[in-house]
LORO-668272 format. One line per field, with one value per residue (C-alpha): x, y, z negated; chain; residue in one letter. Coordinates in Angstrom, 2 decimals. Each point is the difference from the previous one (the first is absolute). Layout:
// residues N
px <- c(X, ...)
py <- c(Y, ...)
pz <- c(Z, ...)
cadena <- c(A, ...)
residuo <- c(a, ...)
// end
This chain:
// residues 539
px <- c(0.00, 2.65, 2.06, -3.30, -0.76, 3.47, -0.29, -3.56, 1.51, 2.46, -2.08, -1.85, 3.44, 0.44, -3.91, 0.44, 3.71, -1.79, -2.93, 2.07, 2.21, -3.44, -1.14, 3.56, 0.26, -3.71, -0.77, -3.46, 0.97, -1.01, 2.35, 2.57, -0.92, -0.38, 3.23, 1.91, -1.41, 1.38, 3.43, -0.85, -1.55, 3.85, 0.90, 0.27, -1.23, -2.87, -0.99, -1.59, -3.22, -2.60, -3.35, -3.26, -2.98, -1.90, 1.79, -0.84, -3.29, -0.97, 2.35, 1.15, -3.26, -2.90, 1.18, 2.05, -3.61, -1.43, 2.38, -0.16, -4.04, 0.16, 2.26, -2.65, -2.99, -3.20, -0.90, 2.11, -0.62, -3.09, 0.15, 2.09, -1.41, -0.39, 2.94, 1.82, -2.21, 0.61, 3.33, 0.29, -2.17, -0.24, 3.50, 1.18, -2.01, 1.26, 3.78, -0.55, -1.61, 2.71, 3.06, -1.90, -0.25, 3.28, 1.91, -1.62, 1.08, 3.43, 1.61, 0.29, -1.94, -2.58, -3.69, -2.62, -0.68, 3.27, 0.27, -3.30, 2.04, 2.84, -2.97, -1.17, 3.40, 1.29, -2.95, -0.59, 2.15, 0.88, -0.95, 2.63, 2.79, -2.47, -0.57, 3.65, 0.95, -2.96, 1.21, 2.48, -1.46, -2.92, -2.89, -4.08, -1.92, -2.13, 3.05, 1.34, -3.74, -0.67, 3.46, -0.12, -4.05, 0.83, 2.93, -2.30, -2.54, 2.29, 1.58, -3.68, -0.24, 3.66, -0.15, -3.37, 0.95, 3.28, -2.09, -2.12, 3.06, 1.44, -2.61, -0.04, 3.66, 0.03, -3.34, -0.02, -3.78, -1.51, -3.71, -0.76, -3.35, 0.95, 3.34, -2.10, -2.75, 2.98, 1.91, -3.56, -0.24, 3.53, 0.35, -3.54, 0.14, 3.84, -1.21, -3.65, 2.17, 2.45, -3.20, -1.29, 3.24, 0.73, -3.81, 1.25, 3.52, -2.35, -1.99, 2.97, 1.68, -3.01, -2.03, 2.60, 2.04, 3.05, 3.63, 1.85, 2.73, -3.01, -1.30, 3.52, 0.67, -3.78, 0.75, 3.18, -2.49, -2.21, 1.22, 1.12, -3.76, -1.08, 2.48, -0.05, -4.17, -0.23, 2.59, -1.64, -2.87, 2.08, -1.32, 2.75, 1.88, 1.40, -3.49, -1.25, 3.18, -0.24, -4.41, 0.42, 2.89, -1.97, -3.04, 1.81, 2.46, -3.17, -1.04, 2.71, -0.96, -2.73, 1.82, 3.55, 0.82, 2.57, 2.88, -0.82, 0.24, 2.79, 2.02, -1.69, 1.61, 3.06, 0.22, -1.73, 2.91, 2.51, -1.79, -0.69, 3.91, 1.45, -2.27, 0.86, 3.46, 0.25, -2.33, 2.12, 3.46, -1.08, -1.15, 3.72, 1.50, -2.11, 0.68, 3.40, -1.60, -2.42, 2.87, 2.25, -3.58, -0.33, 3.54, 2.44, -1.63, -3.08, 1.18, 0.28, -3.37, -1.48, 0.96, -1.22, -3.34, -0.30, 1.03, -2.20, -2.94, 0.88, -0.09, -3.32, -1.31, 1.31, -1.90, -2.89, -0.50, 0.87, -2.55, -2.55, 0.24, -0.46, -3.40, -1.22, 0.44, -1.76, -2.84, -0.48, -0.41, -2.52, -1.98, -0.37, -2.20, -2.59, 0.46, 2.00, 3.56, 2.88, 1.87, -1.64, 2.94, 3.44, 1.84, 3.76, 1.95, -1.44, -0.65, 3.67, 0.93, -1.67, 1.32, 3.26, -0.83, -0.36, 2.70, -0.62, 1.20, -0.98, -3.64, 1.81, 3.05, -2.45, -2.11, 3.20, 1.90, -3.66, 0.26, 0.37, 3.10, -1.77, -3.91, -2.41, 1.28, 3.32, 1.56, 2.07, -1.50, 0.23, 1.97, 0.11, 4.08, -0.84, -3.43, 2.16, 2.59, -2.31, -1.80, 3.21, 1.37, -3.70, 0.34, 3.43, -0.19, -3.03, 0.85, 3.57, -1.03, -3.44, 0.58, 3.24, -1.68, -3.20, 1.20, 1.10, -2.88, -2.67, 2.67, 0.06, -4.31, -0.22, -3.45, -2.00, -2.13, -3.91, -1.85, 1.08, -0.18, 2.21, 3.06, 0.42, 1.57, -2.81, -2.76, 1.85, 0.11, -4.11, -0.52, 2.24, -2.26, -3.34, 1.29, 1.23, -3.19, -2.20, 1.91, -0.03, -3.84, -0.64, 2.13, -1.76, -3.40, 0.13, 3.14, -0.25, 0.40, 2.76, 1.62, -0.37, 1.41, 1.95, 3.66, 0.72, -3.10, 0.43, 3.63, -1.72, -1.95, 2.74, 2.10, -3.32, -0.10, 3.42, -0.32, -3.20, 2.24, 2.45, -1.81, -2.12, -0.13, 2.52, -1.76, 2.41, 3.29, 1.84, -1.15, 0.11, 3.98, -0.28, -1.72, 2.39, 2.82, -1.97, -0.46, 3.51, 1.24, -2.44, 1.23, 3.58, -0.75, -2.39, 2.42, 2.83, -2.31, -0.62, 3.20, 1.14, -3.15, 1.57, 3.07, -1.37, -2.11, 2.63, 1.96, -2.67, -0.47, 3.33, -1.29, -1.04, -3.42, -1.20, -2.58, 1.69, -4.04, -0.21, 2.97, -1.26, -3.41, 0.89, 2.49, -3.10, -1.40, 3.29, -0.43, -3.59, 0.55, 2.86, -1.87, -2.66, 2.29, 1.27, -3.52, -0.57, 3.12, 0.04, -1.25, 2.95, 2.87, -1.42, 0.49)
py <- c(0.00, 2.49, -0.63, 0.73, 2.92, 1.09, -1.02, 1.80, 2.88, -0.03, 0.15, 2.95, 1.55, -1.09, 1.51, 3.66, 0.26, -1.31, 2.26, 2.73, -0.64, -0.59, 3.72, 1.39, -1.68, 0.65, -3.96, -1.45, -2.00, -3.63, -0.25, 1.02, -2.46, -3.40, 1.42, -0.23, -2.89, -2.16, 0.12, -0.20, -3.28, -1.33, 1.60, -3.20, 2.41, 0.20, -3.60, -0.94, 2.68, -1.63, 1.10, -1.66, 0.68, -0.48, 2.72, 2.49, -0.82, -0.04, 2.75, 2.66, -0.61, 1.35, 3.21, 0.86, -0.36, 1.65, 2.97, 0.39, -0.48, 2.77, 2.63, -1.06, 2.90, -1.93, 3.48, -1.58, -3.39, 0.30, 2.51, -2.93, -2.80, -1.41, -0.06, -1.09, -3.43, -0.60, 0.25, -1.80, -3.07, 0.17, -0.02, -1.92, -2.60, 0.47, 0.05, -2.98, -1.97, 1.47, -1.32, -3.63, 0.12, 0.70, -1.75, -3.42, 0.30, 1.39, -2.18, -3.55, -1.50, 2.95, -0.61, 2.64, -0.33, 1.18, 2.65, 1.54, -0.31, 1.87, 2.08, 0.91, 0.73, 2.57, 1.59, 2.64, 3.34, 1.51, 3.64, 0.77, -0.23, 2.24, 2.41, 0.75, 0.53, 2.28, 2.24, 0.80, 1.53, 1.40, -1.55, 0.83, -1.06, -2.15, -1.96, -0.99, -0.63, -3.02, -1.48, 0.19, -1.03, -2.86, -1.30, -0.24, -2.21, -2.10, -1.46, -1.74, -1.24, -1.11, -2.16, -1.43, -1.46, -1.24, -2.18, -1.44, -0.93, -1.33, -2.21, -1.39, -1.14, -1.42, -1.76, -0.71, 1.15, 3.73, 0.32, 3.70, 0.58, -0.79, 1.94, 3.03, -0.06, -0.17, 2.55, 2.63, -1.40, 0.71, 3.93, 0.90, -1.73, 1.81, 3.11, -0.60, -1.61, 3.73, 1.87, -1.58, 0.15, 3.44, 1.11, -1.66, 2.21, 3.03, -0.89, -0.12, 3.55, 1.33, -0.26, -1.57, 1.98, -0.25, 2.04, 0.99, -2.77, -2.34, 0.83, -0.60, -3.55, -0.49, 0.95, -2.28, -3.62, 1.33, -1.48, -3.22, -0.71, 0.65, -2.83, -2.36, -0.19, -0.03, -2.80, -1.63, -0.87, -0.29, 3.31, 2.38, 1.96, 2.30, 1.11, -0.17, 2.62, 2.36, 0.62, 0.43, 2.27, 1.81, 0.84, 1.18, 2.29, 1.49, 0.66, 0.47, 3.86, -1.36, -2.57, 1.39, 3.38, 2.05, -0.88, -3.83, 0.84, 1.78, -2.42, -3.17, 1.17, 0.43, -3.46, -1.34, 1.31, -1.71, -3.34, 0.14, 1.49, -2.95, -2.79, 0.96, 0.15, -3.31, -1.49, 1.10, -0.32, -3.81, -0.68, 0.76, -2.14, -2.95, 0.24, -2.01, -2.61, -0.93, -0.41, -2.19, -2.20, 0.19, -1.75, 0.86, -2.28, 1.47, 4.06, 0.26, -0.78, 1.34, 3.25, -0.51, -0.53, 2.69, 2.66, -1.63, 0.50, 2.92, 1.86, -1.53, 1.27, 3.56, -0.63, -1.16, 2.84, 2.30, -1.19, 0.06, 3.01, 1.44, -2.36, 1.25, 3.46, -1.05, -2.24, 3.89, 1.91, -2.66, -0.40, 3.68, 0.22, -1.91, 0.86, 3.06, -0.70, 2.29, 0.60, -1.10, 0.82, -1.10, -0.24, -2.08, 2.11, -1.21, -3.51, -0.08, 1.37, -2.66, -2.73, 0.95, 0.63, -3.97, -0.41, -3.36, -0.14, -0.90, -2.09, -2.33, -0.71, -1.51, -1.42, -1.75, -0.86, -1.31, -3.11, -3.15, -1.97, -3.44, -0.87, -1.71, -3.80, 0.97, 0.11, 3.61, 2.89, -0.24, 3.16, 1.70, 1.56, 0.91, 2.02, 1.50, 1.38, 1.09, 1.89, 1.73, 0.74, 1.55, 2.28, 1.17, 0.36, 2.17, 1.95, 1.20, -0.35, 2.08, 1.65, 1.87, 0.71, 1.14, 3.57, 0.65, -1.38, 2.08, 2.98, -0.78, -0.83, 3.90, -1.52, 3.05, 0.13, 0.10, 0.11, 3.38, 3.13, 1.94, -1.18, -1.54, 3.40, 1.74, -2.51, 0.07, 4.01, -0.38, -1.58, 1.65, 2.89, -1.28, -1.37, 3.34, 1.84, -2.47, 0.75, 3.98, -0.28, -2.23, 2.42, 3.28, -1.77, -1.99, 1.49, 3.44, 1.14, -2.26, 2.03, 3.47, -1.83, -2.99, 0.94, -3.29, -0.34, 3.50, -1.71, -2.93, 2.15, 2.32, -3.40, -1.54, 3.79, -0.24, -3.60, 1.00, 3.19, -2.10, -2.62, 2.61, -0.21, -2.98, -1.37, 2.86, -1.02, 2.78, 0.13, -3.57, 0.17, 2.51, -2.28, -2.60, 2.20, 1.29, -3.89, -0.82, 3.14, -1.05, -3.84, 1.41, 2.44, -2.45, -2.84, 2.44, 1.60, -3.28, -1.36, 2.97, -0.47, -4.08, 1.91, 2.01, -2.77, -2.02, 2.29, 0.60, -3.01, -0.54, 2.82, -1.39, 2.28, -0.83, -3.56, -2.46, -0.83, 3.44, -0.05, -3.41, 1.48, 3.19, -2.46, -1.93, 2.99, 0.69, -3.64, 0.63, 3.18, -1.11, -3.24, 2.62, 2.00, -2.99, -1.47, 3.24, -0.21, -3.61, 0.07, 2.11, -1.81, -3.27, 1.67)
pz <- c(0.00, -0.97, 3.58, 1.74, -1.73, 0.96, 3.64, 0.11, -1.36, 2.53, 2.93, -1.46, 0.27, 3.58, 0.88, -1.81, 2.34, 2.81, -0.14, -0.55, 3.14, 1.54, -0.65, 0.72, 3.69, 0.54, 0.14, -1.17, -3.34, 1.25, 2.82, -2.03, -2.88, 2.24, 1.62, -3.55, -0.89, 2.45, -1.22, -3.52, 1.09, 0.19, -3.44, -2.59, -2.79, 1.99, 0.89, -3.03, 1.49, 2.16, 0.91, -2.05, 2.20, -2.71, -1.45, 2.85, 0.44, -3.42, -1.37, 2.48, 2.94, -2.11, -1.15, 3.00, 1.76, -2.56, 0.18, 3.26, -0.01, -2.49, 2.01, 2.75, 0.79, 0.50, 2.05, 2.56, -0.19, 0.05, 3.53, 1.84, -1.85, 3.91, 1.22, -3.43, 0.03, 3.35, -0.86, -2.92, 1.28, 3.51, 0.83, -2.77, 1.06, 4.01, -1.55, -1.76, 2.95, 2.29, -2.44, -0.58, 3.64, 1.16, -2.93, 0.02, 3.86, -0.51, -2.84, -0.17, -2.84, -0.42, -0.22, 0.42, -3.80, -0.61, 2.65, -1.80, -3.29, 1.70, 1.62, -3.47, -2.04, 3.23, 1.08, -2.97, 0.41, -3.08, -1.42, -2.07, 2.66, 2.74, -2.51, -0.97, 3.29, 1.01, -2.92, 2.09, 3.10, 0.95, 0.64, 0.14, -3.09, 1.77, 1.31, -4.00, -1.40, 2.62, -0.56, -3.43, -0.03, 2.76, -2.84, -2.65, 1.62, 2.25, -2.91, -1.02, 3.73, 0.43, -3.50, 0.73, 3.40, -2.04, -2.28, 2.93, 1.91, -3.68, -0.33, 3.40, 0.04, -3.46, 0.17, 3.82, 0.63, 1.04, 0.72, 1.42, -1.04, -3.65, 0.61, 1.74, -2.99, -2.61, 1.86, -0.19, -3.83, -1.62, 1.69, -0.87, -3.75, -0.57, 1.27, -2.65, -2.81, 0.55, -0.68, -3.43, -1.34, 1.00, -1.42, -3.57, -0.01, 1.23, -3.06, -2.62, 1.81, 0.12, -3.27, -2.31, -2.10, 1.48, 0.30, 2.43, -0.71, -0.17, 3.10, 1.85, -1.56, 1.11, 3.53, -0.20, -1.28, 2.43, 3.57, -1.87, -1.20, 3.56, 1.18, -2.18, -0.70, 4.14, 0.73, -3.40, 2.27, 3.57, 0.95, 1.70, -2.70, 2.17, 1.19, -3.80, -0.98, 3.15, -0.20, -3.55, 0.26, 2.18, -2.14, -2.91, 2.18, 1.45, -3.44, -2.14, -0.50, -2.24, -2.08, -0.73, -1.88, 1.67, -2.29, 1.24, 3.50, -0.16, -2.13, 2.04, 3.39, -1.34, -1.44, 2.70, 2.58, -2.13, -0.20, 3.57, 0.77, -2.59, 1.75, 3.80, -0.62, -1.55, 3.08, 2.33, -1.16, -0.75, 3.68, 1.38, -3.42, 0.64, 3.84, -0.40, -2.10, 2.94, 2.06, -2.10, -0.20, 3.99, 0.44, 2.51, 2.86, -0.59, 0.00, 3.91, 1.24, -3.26, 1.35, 3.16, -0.97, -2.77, 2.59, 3.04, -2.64, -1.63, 3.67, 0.45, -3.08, 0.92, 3.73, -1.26, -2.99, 2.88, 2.34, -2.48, -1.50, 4.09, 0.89, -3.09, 1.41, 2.82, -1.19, -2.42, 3.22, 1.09, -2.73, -0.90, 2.54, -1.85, -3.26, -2.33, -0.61, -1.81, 3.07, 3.41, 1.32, -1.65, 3.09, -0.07, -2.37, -2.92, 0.73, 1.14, -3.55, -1.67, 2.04, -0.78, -3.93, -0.88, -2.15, -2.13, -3.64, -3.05, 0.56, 2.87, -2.43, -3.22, 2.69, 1.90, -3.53, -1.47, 3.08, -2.42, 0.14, -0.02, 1.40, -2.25, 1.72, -1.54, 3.27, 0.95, 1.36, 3.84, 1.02, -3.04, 0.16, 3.41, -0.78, -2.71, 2.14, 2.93, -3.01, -1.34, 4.10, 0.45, -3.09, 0.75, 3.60, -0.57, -2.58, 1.45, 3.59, -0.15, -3.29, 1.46, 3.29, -1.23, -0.97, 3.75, 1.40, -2.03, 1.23, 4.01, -0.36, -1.94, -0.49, -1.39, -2.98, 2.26, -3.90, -0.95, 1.68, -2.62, -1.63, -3.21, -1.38, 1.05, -1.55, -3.36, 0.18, 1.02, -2.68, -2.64, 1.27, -0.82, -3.59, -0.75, 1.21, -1.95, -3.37, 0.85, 0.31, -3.19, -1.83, 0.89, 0.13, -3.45, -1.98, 0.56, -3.78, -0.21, 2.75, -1.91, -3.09, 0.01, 1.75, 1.32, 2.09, 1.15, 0.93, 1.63, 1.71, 1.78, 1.13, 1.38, 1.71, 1.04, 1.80, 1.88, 1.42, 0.60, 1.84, 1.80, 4.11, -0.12, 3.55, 1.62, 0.65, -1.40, -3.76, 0.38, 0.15, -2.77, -2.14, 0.55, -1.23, -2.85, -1.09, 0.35, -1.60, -2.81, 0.01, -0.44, -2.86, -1.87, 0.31, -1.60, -2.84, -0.82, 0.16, -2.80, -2.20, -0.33, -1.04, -2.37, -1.50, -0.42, -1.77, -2.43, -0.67, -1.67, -2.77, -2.85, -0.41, 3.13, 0.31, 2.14, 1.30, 0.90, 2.39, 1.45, 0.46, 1.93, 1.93, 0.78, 1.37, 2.22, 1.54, 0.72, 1.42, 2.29, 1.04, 1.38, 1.80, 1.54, 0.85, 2.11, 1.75, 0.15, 3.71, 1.14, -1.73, 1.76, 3.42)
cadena <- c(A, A, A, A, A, A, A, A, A, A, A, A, A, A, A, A, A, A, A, A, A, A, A, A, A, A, A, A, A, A, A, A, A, A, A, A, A, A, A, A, A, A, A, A, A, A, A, A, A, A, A, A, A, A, A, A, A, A, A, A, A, A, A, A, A, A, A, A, A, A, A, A, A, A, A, A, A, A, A, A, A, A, A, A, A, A, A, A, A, A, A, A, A, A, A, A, A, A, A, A, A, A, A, A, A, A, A, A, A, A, A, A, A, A, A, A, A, A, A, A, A, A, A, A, A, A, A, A, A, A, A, A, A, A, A, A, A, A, A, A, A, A, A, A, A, A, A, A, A, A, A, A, A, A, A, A, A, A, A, A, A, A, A, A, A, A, A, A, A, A, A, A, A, A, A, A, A, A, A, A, A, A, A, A, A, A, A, A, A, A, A, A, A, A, A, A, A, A, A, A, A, A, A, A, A, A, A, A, A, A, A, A, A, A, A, A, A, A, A, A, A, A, A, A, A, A, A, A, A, A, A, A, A, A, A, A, A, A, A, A, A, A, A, A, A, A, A, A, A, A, A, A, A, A, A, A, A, A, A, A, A, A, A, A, A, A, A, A, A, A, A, A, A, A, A, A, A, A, A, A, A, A, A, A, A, A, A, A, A, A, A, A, A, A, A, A, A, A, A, A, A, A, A, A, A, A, A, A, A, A, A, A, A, A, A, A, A, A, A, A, A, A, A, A, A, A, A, A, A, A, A, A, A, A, A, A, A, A, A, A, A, A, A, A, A, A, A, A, A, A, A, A, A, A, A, A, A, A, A, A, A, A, A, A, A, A, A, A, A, A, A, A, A, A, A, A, A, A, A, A, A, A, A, A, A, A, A, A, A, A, A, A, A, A, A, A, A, A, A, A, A, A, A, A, A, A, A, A, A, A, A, A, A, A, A, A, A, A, A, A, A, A, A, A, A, A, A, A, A, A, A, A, A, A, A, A, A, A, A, A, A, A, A, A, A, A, A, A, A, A, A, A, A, A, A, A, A, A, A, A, A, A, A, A, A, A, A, A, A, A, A, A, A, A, A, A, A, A, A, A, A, A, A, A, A, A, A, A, A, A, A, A, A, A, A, A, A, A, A, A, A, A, A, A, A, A, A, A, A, A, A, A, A, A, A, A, A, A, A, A, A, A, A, A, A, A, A, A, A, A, A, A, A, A, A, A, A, A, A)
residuo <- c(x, x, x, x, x, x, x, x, x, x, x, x, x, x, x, x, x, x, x, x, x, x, x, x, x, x, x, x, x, x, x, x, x, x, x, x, x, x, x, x, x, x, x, x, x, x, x, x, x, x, x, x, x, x, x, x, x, x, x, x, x, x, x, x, x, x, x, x, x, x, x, x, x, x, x, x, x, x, x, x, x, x, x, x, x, x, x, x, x, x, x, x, x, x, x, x, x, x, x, x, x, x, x, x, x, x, x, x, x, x, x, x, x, x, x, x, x, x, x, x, x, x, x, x, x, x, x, x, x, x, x, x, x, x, x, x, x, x, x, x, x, x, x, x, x, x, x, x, x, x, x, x, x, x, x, x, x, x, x, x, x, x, x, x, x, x, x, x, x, x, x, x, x, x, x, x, x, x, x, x, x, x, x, x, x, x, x, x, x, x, x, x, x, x, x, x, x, x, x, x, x, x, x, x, x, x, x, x, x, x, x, x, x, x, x, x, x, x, x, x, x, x, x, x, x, x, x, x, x, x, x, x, x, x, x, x, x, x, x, x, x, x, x, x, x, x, x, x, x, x, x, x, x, x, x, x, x, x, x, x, x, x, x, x, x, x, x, x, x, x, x, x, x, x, x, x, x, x, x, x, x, x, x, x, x, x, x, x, x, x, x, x, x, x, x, x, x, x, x, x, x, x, x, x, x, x, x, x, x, x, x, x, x, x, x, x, x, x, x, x, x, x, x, x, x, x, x, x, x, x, x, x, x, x, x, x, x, x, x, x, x, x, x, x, x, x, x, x, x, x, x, x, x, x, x, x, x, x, x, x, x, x, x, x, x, x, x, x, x, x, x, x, x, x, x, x, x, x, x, x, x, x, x, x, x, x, x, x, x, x, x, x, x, x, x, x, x, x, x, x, x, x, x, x, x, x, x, x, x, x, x, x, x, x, x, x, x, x, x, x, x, x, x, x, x, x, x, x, x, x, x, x, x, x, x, x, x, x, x, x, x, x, x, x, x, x, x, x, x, x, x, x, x, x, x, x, x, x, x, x, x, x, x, x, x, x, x, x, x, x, x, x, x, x, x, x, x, x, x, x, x, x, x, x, x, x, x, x, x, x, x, x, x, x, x, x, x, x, x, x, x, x, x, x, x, x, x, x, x, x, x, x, x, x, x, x, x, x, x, x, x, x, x, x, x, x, x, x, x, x, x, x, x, x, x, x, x, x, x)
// end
């Protein structure tokens, strides 16, 4: 126990350096990491690690869903609900049928149960590695909500078809109808069993009299009750965690104070940080291990194969994600879609955005090593290797190309008609005009009296001056310097008042709690001025 804690420890160290050369070269994280790990693989410190699907599925799958299910807006989902199920079942289950057919035909050995199984474990893209790299350009909204929508609920398809194909090969029977009725039964039963146990956590936040603190552990049980009462009955966990992350994002105005939603982001972008980096970094360790287990005769036409159906996955995603695009233009006609007219640029983007990662890696490891006759399971070092070539292939191959494609497609933004600047500043204006008017209207003796609403009154004056006529181009650049001039000055007032604090705080009549509390106040203060310039440090 004590050398693993040490070895864990150790790849912590490894993700932090990586990360940070990751930022510094301007390189999405997850390349990076399965990059790193490969090596480490060789380390002999480092051999005693290997990857317990159990241990993803059951330990880091629910609440990286469940983050990312969170960070999700329903607004969104909801708008391009469409195209993010046809995505996340329709072509799932055309990848799938695609790799059973072209695997059972290419290798040796390979049944169609076990090119489904294959089908299944590579099919899935993954959100987390997308959504790193799309940090890093720019891209319209609409573009980052499908992908990350079309990861959530691709995971639940992916798995299910997994289980099927699971069954087949170690039992050696598949009915459709009962696998099609199953199939209907396990998504709409996760997505049901999501909801009642996201109604009883809306219960506790909302009428029980919780903390803050309380409220964050809460949040932190919450995905894992999701999972584990779903998969209790063989309903899809992953379905269970991402609806019932859902409904409590789109409500989590009514059942957490401020202080808990403040404080539960932050924790909740370290667990989800700590989590990805370990996922990641694990794929390129274990990546050596599959090919000691492949043998040396074996390595050659392993290869082969995992890059024959790796570029068919890539095709097929590709071609896809453009009859899609069509079969839209054709069936707006008859009914109301989001966009009757996407045209190639985004369809393109999304072809090229299927990175696999984490789902396909629990899924591929999960594959038993013997079948219920005792006998070995046919093909599995071969599915594992395919699995591991399709993540890293992927992942380096589209993930470092991605940012120059979104570049040469300059796909604009067709949602909004004004920038993001100028919607923040829009509505900064109408918050500020609302206040002015419920001051004068319903405070007005407080006004004449008490100094600090007077004060509150002249800023809120100030910011609607300021914001004033910001649709013309010229006060708009004049706001922009105002706001960095401000970001500057706040950011070195502050910095002094920490000074002075601190200082004080070595007298001996001054309260230690004091100085914490107005500290307090400092990091609140700064993490607002960095929420409202959060936008333009991304860019």
């Amino acid at each position: 126990m004590h050398h693993l804690i040490i070895q864990y420890t150790c790849l912590l160290a490894v993700i932090l350096f990586v990360v940070m050369l990751a930022r510094k070269i301007k390189v999405a994280y997850p390349i990076l990491l399965v990059l790193a790990g490969l090596p480490l693989g060789f380390v002999p410190f480092l051999n005693g690690i290997h990857i317990d699907p159990e241990l993803i599925f059951a330990i880091f799958l629910p609440p990286l869903l469940y983050e990312s299910a969170w960070n999700t807006s329903w607004k969104d989902f909801w708008k391009w609900r469409r195209v993010i199920s046809s995505f996340a079942f329709l072509i799932v289950i055309v990848t799938s049928c695609v790799v059973a057919v072209v695997s059972s035909s290419l290798i040796p050995g390979f049944t169609l149960a076990l090119g489904f199984l294959l089908g299944g474990i590579i099919s899935p893209p993954d959100a987390v590695s997308a959504s790193s790299i799309l940090k890093t350009v720019t891209v319209p909204k609409r573009f980052i909500s499908i992908v990350e929508g079309e990861s959530l609920m691709n995971d639940a398809s992916s798995l299910v078809i997994f289980r099927f194909a699971l069954a087949a090969v170690t039992t050696g029977t598949f009915l459709f109808s009962q696998a099609a009725i199953s199939f209907v039964l396990v998504i709409v039963m996760g997505i049901a069993t999501g909801l009642v146990v996201a109604l009883g956590f809306y219960a506790i936040h909302r009428w029980l009299p919780t903390t803050s603190n309380m409220d964050i552990v809460l949040t932190l049980i919450t995905p894992y009750v999701m999972y584990m009462a779903a998969e209790e009955f063989h309903f899809s966990g992953v379905l269970a965690v991402v609806s019932g992350g859902l409904f409590l994002s789109a409500r989590r105005q009514e059942i957490l104070t401020h202080q808990g939603r403040l404080r539960g982001v932050n924790v909740w972008e370290a667990v989800a940080f700590v989590l990805n980096g370990f996922v990641f970094i694990l794929i390129g360790l274990e990546f050596p291990v599959i090919i000691r287990e492949l043998g040396p005769d074996g390595l050659q036409p392993a290869i082969k194969y995992s890059l024959i159906i790796t570029g068919i996955l890539i095709v097929t995603r590709l071609l896809s994600t453009m009859g899609a695009s069509i079969f839209t233009v054709f069936i707006s006609r008859f009914i109301t879609t989001a966009d009757p007219t996407p045209g190639w640029k985004g369809p393109l983007l999304f072809g090229w955005a299927g990175m696999r990662g984490v789902v396909s890696l629990a899924a591929a490891l999960s594959v038993p090593v013997v079948l219920q006759s005792g006998a070995a399971f046919p093909q599995r070092n071969l599915i594992l290797f395919i699995t591991f070539v399709v993540i890293m292939v992927t992942l380096v191959l589209q993930g470092l190309t991605l940012p120059a494609l979104v570049k040469w497609v300059n796909m604009p933004d067709p949602d909004y008609t004004i920038s993001f600047d100028q919607q923040q500043q829009l509505v900064r204006k109408k918050l500020s005009h609302l206040s002015l008017n419920l001051l004068e209207n319903y405070y007005t003796d407080h006004l004449k009296t008490n100094d600090m609403v007077k004060a509150l009154q002249l800023r809120l004056t100030a910011d609607m001056a300021l914001l004033k006529d910001w649709e013309k181009g010229d006060n708009a650049h004049r706001a922009d310097e105002y706001y960095k001039d401000y970001r500057n000055i706040m950011s070195h007032l502050m910095t002094e008042q920490r000074k002075l604090l601190l200082s004080l705080n070595k007298k001996e009549n001054i309260n230690d709690d004091i100085v914490r509390h107005q500290l307090d106040l400092l990091d609140l203060e700064e993490e607002k001025l960095r929420q409202h310039f959060a936008h333009e440090e991304e860019e």
